[in-house]
C-alpha positions in Angstrom: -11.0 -2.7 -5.4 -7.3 -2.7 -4.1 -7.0 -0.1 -1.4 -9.0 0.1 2.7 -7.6 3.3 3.5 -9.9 5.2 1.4 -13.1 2.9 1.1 -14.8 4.8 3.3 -14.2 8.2 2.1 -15.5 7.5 -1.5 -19.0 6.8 -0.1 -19.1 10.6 1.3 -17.8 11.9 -2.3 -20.5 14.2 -4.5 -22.1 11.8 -6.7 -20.8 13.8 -9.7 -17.4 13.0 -8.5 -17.8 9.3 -7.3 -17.1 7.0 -10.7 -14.7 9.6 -11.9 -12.3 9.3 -9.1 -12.6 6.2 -8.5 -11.5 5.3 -12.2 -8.8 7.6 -11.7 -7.4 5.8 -8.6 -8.0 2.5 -10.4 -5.6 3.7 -13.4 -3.0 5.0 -11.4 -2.9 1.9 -9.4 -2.4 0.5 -12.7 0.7 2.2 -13.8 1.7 2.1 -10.4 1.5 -2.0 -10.9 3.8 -1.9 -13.7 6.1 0.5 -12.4 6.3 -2.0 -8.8 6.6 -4.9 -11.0 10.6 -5.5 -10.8 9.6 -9.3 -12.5 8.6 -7.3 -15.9 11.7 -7.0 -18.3 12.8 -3.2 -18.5 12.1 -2.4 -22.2 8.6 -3.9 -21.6 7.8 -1.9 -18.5 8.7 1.2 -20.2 7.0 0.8 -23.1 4.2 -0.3 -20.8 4.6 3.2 -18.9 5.2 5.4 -21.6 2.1 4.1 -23.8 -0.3 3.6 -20.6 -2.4 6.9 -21.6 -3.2 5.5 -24.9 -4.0 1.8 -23.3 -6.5 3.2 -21.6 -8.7 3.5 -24.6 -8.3 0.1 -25.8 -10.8 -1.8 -25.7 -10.4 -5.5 -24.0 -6.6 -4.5 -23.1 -5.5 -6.8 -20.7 -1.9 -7.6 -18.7 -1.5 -11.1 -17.6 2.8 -10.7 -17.1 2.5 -9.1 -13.9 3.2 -11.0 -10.5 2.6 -7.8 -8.7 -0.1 -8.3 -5.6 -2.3 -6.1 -7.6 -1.7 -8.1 -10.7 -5.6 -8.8 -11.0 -6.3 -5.2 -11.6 -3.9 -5.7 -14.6 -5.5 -8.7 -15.9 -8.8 -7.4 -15.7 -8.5 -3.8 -16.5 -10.6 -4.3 -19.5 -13.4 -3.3 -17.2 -12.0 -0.2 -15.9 -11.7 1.1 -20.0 -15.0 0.2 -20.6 -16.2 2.5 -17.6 -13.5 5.1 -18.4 -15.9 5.3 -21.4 -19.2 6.6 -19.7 -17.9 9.4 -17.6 -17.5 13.1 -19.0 -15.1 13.9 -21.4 -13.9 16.8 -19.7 -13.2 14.4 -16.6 -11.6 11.4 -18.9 -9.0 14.5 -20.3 -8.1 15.2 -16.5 -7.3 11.1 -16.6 -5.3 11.0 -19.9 -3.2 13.9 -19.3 -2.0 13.2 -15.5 -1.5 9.4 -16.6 0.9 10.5 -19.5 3.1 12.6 -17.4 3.2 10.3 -14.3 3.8 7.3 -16.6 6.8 9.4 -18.7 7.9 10.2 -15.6 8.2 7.1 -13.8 9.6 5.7 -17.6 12.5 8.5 -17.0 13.4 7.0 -13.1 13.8 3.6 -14.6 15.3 3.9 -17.4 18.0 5.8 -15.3 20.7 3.2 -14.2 22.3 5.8 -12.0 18.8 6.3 -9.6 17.8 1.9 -10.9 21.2 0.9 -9.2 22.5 3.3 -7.0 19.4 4.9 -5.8 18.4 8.4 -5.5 21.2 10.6 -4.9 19.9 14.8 -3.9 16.2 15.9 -2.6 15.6 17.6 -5.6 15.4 14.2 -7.2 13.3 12.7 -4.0 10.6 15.4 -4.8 10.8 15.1 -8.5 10.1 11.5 -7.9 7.7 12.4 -5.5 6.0 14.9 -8.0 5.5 12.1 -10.5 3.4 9.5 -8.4 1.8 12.0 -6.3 2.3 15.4 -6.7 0.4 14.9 -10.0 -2.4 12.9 -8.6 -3.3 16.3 -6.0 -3.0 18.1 -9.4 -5.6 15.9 -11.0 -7.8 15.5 -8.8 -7.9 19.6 -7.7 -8.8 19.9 -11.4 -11.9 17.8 -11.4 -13.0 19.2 -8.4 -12.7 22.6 -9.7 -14.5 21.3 -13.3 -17.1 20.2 -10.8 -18.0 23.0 -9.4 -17.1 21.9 -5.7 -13.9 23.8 -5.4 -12.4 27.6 -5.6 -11.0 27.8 -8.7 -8.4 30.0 -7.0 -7.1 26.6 -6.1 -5.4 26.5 -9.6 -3.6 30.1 -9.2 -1.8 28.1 -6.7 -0.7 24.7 -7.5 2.6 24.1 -4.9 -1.0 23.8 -2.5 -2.0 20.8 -4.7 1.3 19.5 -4.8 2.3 19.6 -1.0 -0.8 17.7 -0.6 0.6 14.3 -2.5 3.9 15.0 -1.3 3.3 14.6 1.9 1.0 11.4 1.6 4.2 9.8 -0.8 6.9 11.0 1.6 4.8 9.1 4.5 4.7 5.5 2.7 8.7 6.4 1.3 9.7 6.6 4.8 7.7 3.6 6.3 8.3 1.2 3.4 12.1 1.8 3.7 12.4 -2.1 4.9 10.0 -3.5 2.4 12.3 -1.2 -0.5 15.5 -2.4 0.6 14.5 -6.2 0.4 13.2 -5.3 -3.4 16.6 -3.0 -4.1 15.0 0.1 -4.3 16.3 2.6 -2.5 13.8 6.2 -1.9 15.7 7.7 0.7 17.8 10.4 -0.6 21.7 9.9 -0.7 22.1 13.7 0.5 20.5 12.7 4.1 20.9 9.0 4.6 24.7 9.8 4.1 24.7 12.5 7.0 24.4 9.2 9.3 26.0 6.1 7.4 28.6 5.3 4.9 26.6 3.0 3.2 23.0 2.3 2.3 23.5 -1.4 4.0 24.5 0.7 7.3 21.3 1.7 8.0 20.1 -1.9 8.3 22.5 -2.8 10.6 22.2 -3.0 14.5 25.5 -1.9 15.5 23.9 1.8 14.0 20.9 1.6 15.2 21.2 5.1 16.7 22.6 6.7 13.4 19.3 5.0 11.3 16.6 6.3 13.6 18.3 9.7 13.3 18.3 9.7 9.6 14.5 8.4 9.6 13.4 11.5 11.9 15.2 13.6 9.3 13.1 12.0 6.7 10.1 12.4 8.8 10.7 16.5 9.5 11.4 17.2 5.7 8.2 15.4 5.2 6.2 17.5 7.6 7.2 20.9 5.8 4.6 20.2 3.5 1.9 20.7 6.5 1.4 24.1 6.7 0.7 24.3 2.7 -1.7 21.1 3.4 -3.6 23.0 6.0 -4.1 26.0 3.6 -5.5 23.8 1.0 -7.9 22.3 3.6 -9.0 25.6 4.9 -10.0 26.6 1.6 -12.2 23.4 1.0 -16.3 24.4 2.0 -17.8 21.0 1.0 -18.8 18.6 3.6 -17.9 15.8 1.2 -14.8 16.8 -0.3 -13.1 18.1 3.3 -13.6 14.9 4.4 -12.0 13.0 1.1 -8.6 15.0 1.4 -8.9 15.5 5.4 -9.0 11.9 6.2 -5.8 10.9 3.8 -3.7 14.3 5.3 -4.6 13.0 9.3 -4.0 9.2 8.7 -0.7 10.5 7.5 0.2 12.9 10.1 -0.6 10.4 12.7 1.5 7.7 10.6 4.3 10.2 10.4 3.9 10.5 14.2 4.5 6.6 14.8 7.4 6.5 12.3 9.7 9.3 14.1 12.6 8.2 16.1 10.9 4.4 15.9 13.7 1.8 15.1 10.8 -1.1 14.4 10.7 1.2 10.9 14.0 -0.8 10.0 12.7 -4.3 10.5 9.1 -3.9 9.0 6.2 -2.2 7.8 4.6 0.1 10.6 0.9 0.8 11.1 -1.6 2.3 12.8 -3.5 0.7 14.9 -6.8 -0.1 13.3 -8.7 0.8 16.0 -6.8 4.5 16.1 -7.1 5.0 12.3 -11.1 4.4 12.4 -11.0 7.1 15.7 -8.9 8.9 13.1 -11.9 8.8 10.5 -14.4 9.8 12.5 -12.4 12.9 14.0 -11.7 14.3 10.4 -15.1 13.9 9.1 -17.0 16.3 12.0 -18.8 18.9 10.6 -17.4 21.7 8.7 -20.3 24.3 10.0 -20.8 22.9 13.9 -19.2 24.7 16.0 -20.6 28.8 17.7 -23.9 28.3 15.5 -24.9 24.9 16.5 -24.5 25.8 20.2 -27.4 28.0 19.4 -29.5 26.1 18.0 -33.0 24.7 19.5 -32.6 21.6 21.4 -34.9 19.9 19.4 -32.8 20.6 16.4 -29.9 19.9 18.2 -30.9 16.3 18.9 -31.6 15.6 14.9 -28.2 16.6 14.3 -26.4 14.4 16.9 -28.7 11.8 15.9 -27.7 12.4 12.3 -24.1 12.6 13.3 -24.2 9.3 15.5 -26.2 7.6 12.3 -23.5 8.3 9.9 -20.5 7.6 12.5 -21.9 4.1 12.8 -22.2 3.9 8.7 -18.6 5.2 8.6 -17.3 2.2 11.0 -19.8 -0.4 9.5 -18.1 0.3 6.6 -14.3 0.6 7.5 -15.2 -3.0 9.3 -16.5 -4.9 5.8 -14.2 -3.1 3.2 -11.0 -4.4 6.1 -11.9 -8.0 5.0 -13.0 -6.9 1.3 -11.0 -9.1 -1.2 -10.4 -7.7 -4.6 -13.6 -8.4 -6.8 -16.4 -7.3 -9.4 -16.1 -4.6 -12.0 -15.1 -1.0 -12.1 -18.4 0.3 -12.2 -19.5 -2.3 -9.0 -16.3 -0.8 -6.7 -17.3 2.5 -7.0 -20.7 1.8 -6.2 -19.0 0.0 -3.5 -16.6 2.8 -2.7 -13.2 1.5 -3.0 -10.4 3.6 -3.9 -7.5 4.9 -2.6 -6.0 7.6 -4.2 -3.0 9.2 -2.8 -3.9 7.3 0.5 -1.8 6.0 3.2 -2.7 2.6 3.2 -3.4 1.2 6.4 
């Protein structure tokens, strides 16, 4: 419904899993709406945050005070309760919980002037913010994969994996939406490393310190990339075709983002994307199959040419699709995007 980066991904997701995630994304982008929405008087927005796991059992709730660009979501989310109501319970719990504690936490950020007005000040902060609108969502969603039956429950005995995996994808959009935050007056980057380079927050904005600003954004772009090696472990550990390629796509697109973001002074003037054409390559390269490899070399050559045929089939499904959900405008139910596939959870939007 609101997001490209992951439409494609949904449609490989075990049907079990489909609805329920996509609901998921769809409430999260809806506290992330009202979080966004600087235009919302503060006491409202918290209250808003704060309550936001209860309002999504409401029946016919609706928000029409938002002029967020995903204010439609808002003043329609009276569809996305009524589908929160058909999925399991065990998966609905998942939703409530993680929606409590990321809306509390986001409540906590803004109802702190210090962080509202002079922006984040250590990295402990940066990654407590971090934890709250993403670090959460990995949580989540590791949980109904595991209640699914998809994934090692082992995965639980080690949550930092879980939480390196949103971390990495909310550090990526931090550091390229540094412009886009600035012009709104929020400021993400960490005091303790944007200071290394400039007196003042403004600094970095100006051309006489150009040199000083790309520095501090490859700073930001190596302290984001620590979280690869635990994001590789989780992957490694994943043995279904579906769900490697819903959390290998996500991880690659921002990898290659972080790539075109280091030492890249066009960061400071606007937003910076990948190429289209690179991130459907990018696709395509993280969805190969998880058993080819040694045993398909050995396989018969008539077999061999059903599964490249197969693989070439669903290749041109995968850019068919990335082509019509690119122009996709925000329509239809809950229940009709994830039929549709569109989500976006903890994606790097392209």
């Amino acid at each position: 419904m609101t997001s490209r980066s992951f439409a494609t991904v949904i449609l490989e997701l075990d049907r079990e899993l489909l609805v329920p995630i996509t609901l998921f994304y769809l409430v999260l982008r809806g506290l992330d709406t009202i979080e966004d929405d600087m235009t919302i008087p503060l006491d409202e927005r918290i209250l808003l945050l704060r309550n936001f796991h209860t309002t999504i059992g409401q029946d016919g709730w609706q928000f029409h005070g938002s002029k967020d660009k995903y204010h439609e979501l808002l003043e329609r989310f009276d569809l996305v309760i009524t589908e929160l109501k058909t999925i399991k319970k065990s998966y609905y719990d998942i939703i409530k919980n993680i929606t409590f504690r990321m809306g509390n936490g986001m409540a906590d950020f803004a109802q702190d002037t210090g962080k509202t007005e002079n922006g984040i000040q250590t990295i402990e902060d940066y990654e407590l913010y971090c934890h709250y609108v993403a670090g959460l969502v990995g949580e989540g969603l590791t949980q109904m994969l595991i209640i699914s039956q998809l994934a090692n429950p082992k995965f639980s005995e080690r949550p930092s994996l879980a939480e390196s995996m949103g971390q990495l994808l909310q550090k990526t959009n931090v550091i390229r939406d540094i412009h886009e935050d600035w012009q709104d007056g929020r400021r993400w980057y960490p005091k303790e490393i944007w200071s290394k380079y400039v007196d003042q927050w403004e600094d970095l904005f100006n051309s006489s310190k150009r040199e000083k600003a790309v520095n501090c954004i490859s700073e930001m772009v190596l302290d984001a990339l620590k979280h690869v090696e635990d994001c590789l472990i989780y992957m490694a550990d994943v043995r279904d075709q579906s769900l490697f390629t819903c959390v290998a796509i996500p991880q690659t697109m921002a990898v290659a983002t972080l790539e075109l973001l280091f030492r890249n002074p066009a960061v400071l003037k606007g937003n910076v994307k990948i190429a289209k054409g690179d991130a459907c390559q990018i696709m395509m390269r993280s969805t190969r199959n998880l058993h080819s490899g040694s045993s398909a070399q050995r396989m018969p050559k008539s077999q061999a040419a059903a599964v490249s045929y197969k693989e070439t089939n669903r290749r041109d499904r995968l850019w068919r699709s990335w082509r019509t959900t690119a122009s996709a405008r925000p329509s239809g139910s809950a229940a009709a995007c994830a039929r549709r596939g569109h989500s976006g959870i903890s994606g790097v939007s392209l």
